[in-house]
C-alpha positions in Angstrom: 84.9 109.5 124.6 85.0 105.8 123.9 87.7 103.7 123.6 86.9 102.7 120.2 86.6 106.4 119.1 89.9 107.1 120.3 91.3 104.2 118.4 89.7 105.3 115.2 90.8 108.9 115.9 94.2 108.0 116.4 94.6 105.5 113.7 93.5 108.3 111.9 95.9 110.8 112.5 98.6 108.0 111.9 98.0 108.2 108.6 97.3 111.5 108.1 100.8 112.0 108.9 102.2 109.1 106.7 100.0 110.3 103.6 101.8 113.7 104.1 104.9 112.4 104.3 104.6 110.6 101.3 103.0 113.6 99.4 105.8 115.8 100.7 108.4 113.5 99.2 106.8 113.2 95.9 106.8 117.2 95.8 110.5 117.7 97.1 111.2 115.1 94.7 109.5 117.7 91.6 111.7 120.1 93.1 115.1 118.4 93.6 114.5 115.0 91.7 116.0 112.7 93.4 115.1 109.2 93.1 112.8 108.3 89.9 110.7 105.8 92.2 109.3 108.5 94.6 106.1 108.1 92.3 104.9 104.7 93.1 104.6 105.9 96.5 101.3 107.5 95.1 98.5 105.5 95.1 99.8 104.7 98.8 99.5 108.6 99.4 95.7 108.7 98.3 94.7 105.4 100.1 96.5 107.2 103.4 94.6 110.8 102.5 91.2 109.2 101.5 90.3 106.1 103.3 93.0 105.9 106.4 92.3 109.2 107.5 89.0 110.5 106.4 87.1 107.3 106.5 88.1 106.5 109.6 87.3 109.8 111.1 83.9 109.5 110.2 83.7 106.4 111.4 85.2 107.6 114.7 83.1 110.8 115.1 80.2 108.9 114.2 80.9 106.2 116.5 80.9 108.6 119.5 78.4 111.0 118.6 75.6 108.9 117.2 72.5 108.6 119.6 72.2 105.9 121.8 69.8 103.3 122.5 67.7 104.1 125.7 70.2 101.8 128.1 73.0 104.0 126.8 74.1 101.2 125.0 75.9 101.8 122.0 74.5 98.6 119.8 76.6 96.3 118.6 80.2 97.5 119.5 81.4 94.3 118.2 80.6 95.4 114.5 82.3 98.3 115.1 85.3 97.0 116.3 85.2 94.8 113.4 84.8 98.0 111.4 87.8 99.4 112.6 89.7 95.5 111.9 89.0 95.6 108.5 89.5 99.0 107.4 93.0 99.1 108.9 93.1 95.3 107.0 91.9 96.8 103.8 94.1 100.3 103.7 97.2 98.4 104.4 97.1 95.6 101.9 96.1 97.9 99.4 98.7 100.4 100.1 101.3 97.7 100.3 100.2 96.4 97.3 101.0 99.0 95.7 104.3 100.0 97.3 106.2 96.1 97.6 104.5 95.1 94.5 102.6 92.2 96.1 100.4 90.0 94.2 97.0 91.9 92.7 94.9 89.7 94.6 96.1 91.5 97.7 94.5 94.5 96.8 91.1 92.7 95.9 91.5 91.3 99.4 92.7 94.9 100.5 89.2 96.2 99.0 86.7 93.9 99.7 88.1 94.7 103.5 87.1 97.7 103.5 83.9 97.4 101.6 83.1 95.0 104.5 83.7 97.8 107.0 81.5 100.0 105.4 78.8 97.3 105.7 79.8 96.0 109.2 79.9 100.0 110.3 76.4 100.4 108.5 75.0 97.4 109.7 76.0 98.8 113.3 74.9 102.4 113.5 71.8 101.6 111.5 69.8 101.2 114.7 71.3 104.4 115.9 70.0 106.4 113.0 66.8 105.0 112.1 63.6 107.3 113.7 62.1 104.8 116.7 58.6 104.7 116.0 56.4 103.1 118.2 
């Protein structure tokens, strides 16, 4: 597997762990409420859950199992590791955004991150994906 597979895998499984953490304290907390602030920890939870780990999955997955040129190049691995920059950029301003209250602007910057790993991981695998005609 590549290296930058197993970085986006891991990453991944980081925060899959995290965004169940934070879910499991926001659902103790229904149960035994304990601190009225549990609940901001939220849209963290879904940024974790949706982008951190499912995102980068498929981004890892794909990474690996996309077919290669003829060379057994992978294309441009630089866009991907660029890929993997930003989204890890863009999930953690936004998330901290949200938790430490930090400016809005940091979670425009947080998004427009990761809208510009979409587009760097895009603009990477496209050659992978296309049908080579001659």
């Amino acid at each position: 597997m590549p290296r930058l597979s197993v970085w986006f895998l891991r990453t991944a499984l980081v925060y899959l762990a995290a965004g169940f953490t934070f879910g499991a304290l926001m659902l103790a907390n229904k149960g035994v409420p304990f601190s009225a602030s549990m609940w901001a920890l939220l849209p963290a939870h879904e940024e974790f859950l949706l982008l951190g780990w499912m995102v980068q999955l498929a981004f890892g997955v794909g990474f690996w199992i996309l077919p290669r040129y003829s060379g057994g190049s992978r294309g441009n691995v630089h866009l991907a590791w660029l890929s993997f920059g930003l989204i890890n950029a863009g999930v953690l301003l936004v998330a901290g955004q949200e938790i430490l209250g930090l400016p809005a602007l940091m979670g425009g910057i947080g998004r427009a991150a990761e809208a510009g790993s979409a587009v760097a991981f895009a603009l990477h695998a496209w050659g992978r994906v296309r049908p080579a005609y001659p």
